[in-house]
C-alpha positions as a Markdown table, in Angstrom:
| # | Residue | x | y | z |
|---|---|---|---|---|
| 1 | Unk | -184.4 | -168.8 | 50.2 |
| 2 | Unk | -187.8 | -167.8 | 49.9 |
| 3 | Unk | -187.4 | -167.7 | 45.6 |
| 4 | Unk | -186.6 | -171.2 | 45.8 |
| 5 | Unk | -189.5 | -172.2 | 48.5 |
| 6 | Unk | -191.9 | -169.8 | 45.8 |
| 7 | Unk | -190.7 | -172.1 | 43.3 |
| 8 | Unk | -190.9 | -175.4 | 45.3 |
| 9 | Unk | -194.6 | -174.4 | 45.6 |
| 10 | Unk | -195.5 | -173.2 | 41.8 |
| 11 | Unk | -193.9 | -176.9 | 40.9 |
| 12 | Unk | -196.0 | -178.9 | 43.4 |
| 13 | Unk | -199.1 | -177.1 | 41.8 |
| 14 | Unk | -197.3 | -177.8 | 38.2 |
| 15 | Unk | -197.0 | -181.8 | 39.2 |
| 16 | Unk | -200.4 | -182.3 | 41.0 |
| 17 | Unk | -201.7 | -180.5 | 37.7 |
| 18 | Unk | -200.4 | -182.6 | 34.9 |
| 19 | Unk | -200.9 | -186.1 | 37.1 |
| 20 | Unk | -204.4 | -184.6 | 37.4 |
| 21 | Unk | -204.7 | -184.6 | 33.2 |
| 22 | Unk | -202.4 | -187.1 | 32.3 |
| 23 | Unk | -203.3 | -190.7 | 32.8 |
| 24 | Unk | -199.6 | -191.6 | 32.1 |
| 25 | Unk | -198.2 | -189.8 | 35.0 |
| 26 | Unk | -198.8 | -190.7 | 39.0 |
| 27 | Unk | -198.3 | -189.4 | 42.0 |
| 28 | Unk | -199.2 | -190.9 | 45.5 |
| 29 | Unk | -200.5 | -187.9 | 46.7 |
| 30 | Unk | -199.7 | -183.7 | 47.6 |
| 31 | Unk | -197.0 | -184.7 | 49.8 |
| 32 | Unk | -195.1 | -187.0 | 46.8 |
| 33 | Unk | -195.9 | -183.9 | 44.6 |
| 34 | Unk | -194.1 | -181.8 | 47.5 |
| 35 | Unk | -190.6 | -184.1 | 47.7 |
| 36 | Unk | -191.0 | -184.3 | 44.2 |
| 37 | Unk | -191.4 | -180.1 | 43.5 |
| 38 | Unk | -187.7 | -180.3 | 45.9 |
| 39 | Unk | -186.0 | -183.2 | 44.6 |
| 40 | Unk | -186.8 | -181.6 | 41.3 |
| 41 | Unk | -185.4 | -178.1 | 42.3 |
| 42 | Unk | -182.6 | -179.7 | 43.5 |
| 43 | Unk | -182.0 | -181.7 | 40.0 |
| 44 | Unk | -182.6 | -178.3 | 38.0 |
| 45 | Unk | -180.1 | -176.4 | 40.2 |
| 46 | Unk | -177.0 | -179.3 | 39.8 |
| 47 | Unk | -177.7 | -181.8 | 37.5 |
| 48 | Unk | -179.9 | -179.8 | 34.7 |
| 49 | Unk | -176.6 | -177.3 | 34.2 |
| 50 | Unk | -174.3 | -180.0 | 33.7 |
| 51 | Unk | -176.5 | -181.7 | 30.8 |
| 52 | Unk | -177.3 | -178.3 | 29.4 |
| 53 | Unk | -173.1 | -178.1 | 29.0 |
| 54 | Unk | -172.6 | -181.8 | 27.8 |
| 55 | Unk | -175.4 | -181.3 | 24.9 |
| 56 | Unk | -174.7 | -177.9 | 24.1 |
| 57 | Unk | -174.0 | -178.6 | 20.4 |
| 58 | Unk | -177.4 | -180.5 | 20.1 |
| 59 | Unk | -179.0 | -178.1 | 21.6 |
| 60 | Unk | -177.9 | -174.9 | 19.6 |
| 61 | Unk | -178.4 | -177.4 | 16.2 |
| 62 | Unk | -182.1 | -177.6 | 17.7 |
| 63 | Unk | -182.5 | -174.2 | 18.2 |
| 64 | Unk | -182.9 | -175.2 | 22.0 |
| 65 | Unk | -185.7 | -177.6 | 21.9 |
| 66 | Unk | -183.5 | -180.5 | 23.3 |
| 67 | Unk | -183.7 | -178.3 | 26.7 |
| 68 | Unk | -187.3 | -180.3 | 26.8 |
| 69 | Unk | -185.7 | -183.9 | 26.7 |
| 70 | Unk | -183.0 | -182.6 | 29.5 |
| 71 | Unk | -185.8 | -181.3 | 31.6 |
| 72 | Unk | -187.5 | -185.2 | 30.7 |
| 73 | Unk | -184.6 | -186.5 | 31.6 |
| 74 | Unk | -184.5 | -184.7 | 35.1 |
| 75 | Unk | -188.5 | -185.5 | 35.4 |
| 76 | Unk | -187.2 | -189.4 | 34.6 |
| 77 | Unk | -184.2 | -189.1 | 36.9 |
| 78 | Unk | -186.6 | -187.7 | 39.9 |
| 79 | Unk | -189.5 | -190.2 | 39.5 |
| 80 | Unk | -186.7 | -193.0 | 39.2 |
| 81 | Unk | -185.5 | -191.5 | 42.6 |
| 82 | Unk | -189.0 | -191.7 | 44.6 |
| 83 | Unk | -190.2 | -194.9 | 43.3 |
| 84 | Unk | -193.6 | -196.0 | 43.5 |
| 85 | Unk | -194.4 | -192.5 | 45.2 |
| 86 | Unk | -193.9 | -190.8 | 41.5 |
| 87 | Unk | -194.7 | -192.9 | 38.1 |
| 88 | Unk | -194.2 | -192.0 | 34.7 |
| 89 | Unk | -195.1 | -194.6 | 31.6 |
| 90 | Unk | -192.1 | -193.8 | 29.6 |
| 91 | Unk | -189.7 | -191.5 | 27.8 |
| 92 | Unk | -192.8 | -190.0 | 25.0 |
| 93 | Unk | -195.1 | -189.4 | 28.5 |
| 94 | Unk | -191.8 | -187.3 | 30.6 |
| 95 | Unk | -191.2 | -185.5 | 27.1 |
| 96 | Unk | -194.9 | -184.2 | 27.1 |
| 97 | Unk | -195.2 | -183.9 | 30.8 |
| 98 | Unk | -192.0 | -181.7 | 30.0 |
| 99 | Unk | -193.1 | -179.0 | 27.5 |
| 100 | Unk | -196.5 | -179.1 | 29.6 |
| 101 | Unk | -194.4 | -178.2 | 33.2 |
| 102 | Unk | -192.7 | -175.2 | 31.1 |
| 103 | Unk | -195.3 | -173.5 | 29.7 |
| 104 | Unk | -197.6 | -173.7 | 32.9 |
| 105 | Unk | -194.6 | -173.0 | 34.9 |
| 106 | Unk | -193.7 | -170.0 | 32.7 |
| 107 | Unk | -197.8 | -168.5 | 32.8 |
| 108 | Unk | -197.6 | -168.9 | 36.6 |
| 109 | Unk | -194.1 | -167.1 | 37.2 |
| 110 | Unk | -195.5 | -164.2 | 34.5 |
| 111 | Unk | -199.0 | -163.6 | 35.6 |
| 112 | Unk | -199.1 | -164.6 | 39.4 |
| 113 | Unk | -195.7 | -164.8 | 41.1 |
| 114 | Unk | -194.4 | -161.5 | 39.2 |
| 115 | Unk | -197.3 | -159.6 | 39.9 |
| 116 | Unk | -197.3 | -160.2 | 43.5 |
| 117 | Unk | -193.5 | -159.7 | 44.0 |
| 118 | Unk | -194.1 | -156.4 | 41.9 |
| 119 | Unk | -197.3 | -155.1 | 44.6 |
| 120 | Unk | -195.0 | -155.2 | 47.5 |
């Protein structure tokens, strides 16, 4: 429980980061970047393993670069679900937004949240 509220938080910071630098992508405010960081969560824990098993052969031909349109896809599927609380200006926009989400996400999980769980 608390990994998953860590990670809630590091992708709240993630979204209000990218809508901060990317004009195509909007959010209402920190608590829409909050449901958001869950509904999100949610979406990587049951729908995210499901596409990853339906595109599996596009995904190995692509050396696993299609894993950034199925996490598009989820960012799609989650601003579709909050409305006007979460925009993004099409498909090209969720794909950048994408590959931008990983990589910060993966710098913040190496050098702050592992360090920290490490020091205890």
């Amino acid at each position: 429980m608390k990994n998953w509220i860590i990670h809630i938080i590091v992708i709240t910071i993630v979204l209000m980061v990218v809508d901060g630098y990317m004009d195509s992508i909007k959010l209402s405010g920190v608590g829409a970047a909050l449901i958001a960081g869950v509904i999100l969560s949610v979406l990587n824990v049951i729908v995210k393993p499901l596409l990853i098993i339906l595109t599996l052969p596009v995904t190995v031909l692509s050396l696993g670069l299609f894993l950034f349109v199925i996490n598009a896809i989820t960012l799609e599927i989650t601003a579709g679900l909050m409305g006007d609380a979460f925009e993004i200006n099409g498909f090209g926009a969720a794909l950048l937004a994408a590959i931008i989400i990983s990589i910060l996400n993966l710098l913040i999980q190496t050098f702050i949240v592992k360090p920290l769980k490490k020091g205890k």
